[in-house]
C-alpha positions in Angstrom: 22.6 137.0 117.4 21.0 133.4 118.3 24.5 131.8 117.5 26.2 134.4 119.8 23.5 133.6 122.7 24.7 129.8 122.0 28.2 130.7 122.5 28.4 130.3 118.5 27.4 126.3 118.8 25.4 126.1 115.8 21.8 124.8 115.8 21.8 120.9 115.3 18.0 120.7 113.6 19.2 123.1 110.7 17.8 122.2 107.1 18.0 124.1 103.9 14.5 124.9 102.7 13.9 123.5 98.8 10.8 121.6 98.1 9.2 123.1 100.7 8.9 126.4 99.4 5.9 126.6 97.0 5.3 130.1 95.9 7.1 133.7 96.0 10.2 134.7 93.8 13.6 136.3 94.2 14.0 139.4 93.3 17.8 140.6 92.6 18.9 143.7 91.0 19.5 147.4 91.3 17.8 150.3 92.4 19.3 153.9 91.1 17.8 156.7 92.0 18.0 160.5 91.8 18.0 161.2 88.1 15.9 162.4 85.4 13.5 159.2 85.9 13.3 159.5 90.0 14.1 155.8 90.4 15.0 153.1 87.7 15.0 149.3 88.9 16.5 147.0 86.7 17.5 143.2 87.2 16.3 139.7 87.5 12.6 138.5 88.5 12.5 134.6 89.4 9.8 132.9 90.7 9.9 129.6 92.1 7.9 127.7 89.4 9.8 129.4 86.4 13.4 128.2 88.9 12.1 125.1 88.9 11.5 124.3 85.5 15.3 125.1 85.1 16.1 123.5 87.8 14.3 120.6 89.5 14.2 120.8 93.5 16.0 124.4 93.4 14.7 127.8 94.9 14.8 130.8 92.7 17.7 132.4 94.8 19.6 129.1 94.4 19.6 129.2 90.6 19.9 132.9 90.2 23.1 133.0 92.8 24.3 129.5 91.0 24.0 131.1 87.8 26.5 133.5 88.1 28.9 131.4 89.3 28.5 128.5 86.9 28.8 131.8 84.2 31.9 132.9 85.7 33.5 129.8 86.0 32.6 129.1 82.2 33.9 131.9 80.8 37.3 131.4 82.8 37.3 127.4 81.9 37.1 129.1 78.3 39.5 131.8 78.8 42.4 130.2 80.3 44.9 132.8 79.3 43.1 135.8 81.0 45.0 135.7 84.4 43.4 136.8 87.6 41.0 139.7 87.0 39.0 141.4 89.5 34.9 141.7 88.7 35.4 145.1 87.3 37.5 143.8 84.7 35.4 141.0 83.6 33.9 141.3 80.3 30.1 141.5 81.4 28.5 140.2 78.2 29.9 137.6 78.0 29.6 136.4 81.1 26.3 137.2 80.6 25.4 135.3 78.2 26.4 132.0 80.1 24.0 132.8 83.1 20.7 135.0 80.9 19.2 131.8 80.4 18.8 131.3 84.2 17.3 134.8 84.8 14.0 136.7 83.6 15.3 140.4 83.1 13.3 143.3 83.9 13.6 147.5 84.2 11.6 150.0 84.4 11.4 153.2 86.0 9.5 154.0 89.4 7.7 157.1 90.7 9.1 156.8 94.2 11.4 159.1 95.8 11.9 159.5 99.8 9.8 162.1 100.4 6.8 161.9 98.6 5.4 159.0 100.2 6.2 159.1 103.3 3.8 159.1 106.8 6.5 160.2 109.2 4.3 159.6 112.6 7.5 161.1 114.6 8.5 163.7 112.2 11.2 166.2 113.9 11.9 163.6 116.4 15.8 163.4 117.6 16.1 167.1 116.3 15.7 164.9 112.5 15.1 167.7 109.5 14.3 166.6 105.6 14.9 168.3 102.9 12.4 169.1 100.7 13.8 170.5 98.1 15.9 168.0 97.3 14.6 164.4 97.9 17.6 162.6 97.2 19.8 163.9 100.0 20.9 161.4 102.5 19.4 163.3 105.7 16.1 162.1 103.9 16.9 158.3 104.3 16.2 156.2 107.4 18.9 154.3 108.3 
């Protein structure tokens, strides 16, 4: 929205944030929800100091997001032959195993569900109904 307000002149003090950033970590994975488990959360945990110890001067999101690429680039400069493929056709493991090394893997399941925790302090506002018996219906996300 500020770069609209500018009339899309871009900021001239911008800087990309590297060294300065000395503690957190990127989180990027999946959540799935609604079966047997209530919610499973797998993916990739990176904190900054573990990111930098791969990568000197790099953010966790920088080597996680430049990970993939560098592994998909990798396996095509080693599969010359393949052709254009979309990412669905892309054999997974082995792209995989160009980019693991750059990523600390995690899953496990979660007790959360839309319901259960929620403090709704304007419940039935806008005419807005749950349901309750069945937590993983869209009407019971905000959006």
């Amino acid at each position: 929205m500020q770069q609209e307000q500018n009339q899309w002149d871009i900021t001239s003090n911008q800087r990309i944030m590297n060294d300065e950033i000395i503690e957190g970590e990127d989180r990027l994975g999946v959540l799935l929800m609604g079966h047997q488990y209530k919610c499973w959360w797998t993916g990739s945990l990176l904190d900054i100091h573990s990111a930098r110890k791969l990568i000197p001067g790099q953010s966790a999101t920088t080597v996680q997001v430049g990970s993939a690429v560098y592994a998909a680039v990798a396996w095509a400069m080693h599969n010359p032959n393949r052709g254009y493929l979309v990412p669905d056709d892309l054999p997974w493991r082995e792209i995989l195993a160009y980019a693991d090394k750059y990523w600390n893997f995690v899953s496990f399941q979660s007790d959360w569900d839309p319901i259960s925790t929620r403090n709704d302090l304007f419940k039935g506002y806008n005419g807005r109904n749950y349901d309750l018996e069945d937590p993983w219906q869209f009407t019971n996300f905000l959006a």
